[in-house]
C-alpha positions as CSV (number, residue, x, y, z in Angstrom):
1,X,-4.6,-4.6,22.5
2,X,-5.0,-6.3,18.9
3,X,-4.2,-4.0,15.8
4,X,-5.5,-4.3,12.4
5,X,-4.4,-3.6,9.2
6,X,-6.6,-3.2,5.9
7,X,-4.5,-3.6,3.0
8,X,-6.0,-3.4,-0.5
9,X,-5.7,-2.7,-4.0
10,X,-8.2,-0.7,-6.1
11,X,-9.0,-0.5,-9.7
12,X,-12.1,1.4,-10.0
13,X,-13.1,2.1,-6.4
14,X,-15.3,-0.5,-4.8
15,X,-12.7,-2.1,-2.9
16,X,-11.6,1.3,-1.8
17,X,-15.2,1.7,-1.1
18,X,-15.5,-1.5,1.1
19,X,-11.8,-1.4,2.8
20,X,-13.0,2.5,4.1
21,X,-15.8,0.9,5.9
22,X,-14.1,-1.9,7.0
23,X,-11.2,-0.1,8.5
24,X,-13.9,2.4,9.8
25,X,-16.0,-0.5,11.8
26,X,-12.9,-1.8,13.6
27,X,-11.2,1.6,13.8
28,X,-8.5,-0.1,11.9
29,X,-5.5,1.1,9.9
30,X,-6.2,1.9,6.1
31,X,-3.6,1.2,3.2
32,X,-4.1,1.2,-0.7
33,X,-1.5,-0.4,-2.4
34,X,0.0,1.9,-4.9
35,X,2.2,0.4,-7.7
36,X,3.9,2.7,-10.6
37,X,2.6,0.6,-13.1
38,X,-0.8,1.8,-14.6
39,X,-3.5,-0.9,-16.2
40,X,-5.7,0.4,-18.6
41,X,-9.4,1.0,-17.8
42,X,-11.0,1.1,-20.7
43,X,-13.2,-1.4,-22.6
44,X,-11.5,-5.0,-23.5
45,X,-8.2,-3.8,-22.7
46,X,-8.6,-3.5,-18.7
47,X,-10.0,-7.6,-19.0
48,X,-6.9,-8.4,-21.4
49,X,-4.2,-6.6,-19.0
50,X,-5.8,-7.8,-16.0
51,X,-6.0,-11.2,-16.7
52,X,-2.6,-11.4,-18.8
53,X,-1.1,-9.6,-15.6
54,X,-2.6,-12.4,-13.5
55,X,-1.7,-15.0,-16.1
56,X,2.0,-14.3,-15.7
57,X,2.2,-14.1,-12.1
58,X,3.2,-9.6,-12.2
59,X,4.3,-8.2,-9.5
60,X,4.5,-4.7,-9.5
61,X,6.5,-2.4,-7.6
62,X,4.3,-1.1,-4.9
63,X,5.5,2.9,-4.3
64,X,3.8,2.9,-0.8
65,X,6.3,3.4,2.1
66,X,7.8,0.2,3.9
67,X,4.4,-1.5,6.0
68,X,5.5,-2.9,9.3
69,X,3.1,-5.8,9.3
70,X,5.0,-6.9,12.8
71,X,2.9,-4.2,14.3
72,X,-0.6,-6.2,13.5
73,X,-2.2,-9.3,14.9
74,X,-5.3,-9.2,12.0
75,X,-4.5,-8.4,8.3
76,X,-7.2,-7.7,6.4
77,X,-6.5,-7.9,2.7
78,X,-8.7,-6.6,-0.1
79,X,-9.1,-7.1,-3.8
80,X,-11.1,-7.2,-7.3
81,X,-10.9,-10.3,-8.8
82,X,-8.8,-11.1,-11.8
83,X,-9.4,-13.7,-13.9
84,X,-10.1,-15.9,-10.5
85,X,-7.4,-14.3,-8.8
86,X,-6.4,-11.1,-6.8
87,X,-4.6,-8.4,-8.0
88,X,-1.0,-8.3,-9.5
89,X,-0.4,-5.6,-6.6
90,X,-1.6,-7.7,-3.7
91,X,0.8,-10.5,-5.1
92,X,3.4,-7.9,-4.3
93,X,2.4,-6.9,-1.1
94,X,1.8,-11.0,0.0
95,X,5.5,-11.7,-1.9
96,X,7.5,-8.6,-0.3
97,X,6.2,-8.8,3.4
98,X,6.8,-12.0,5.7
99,X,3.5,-12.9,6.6
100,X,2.8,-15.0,9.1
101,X,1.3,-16.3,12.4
102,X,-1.3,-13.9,11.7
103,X,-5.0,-14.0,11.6
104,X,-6.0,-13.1,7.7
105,X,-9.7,-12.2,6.6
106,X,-10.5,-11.4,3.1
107,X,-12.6,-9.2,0.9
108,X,-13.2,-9.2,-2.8
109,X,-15.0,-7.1,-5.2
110,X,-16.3,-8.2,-8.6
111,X,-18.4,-7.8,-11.3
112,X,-19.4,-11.8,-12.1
113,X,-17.9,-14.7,-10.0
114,X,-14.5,-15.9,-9.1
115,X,-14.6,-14.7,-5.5
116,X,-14.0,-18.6,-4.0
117,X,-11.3,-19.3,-6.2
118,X,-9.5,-16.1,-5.4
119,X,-9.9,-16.7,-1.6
120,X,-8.4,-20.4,-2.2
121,X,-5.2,-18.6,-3.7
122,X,-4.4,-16.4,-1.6
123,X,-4.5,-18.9,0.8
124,X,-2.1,-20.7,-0.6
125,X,-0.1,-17.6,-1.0
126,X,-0.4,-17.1,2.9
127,X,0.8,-20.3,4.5
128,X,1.6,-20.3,8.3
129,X,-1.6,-17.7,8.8
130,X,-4.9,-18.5,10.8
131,X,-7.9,-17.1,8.2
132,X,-10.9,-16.0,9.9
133,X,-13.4,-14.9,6.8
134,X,-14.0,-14.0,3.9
135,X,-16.9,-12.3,2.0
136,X,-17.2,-11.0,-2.0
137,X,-19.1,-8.1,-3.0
138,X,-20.5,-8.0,-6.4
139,X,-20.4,-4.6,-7.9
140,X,-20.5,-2.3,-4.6
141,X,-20.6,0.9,-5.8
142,X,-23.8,-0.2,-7.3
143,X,-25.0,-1.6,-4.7
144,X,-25.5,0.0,-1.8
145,X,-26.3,-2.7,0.6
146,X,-22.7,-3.5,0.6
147,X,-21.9,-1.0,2.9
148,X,-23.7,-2.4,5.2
149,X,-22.6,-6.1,4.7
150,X,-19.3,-4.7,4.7
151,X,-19.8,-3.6,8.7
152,X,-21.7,-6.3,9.6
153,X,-19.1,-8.7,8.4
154,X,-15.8,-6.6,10.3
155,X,-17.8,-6.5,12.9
156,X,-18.5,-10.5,13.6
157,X,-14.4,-10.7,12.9
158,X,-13.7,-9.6,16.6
């Protein structure tokens, strides 16, 4: 039987939002990466951290318990975009877990673009992997009709 894994980072909840129903369509295994850093979420600030965190290639400590990714054939990976990237966090989780002969899908969340350019990195961050989709949601927790989009998409994965 294949087993799935959801991995994601969240900065304001709609990739939390999207990797719940995800991982709720393909009755999949649910983790938020968890780092002790904090990035500030107000005003400018969160787009100057972000981006200079992407800039300079961070990788935070993630503070989640040890992932056995050995025990998935699918990895679903989610993120916001950062200045056309992913996450700092999800760097960590790609640089301190061998992944590979895998199948990868992604998700993304943002607020204006970037999505395509993020999905071609972290391609090149997962060599050796078989990717099987991808899909970016502008702004979910406005918009409602992610949700769905969101099951509709897991669901044509299988």
């Amino acid at each position: 039987m294949m087993s799935t894994l959801v991995v994601y980072f969240t900065f304001e909840g709609s990739t939390k939002l999207i990797a719940e129903k995800i991982g709720e369509t393909l009755k999949a295994d649910v983790i938020e990466l968890k780092t002790s850093k904090t990035y500030p979420t107000g005003g400018i600030g969160k787009y100057f951290w972000g981006g200079k965190s992407v800039i300079f290639g961070d990788k935070p400590t993630l503070t989640n318990e040890s992932i056995n990714v050995s025990h998935y054939d699918t990895i679903i990976i989610g993120t916001p975009v950062w200045a056309g990237s992913f996450a700092p966090p999800v760097r960590s989780f790609v640089n301190d877990y061998k992944i590979v002969n895998k199948n990868i899908a992604m998700f993304a969340s943002h607020g204006g673009g970037g999505a395509v350019k993020c999905f071609e990195k972290l391609k090149e961050a997962l060599p050796d992997n078989k990717f099987i989709g991808d899909i970016a949601f502008v702004e979910p927790k406005k918009n409602p009709d992610s949700i769905n989009s969101a099951a509709k998409w897991a669901a044509g994965l299988s």
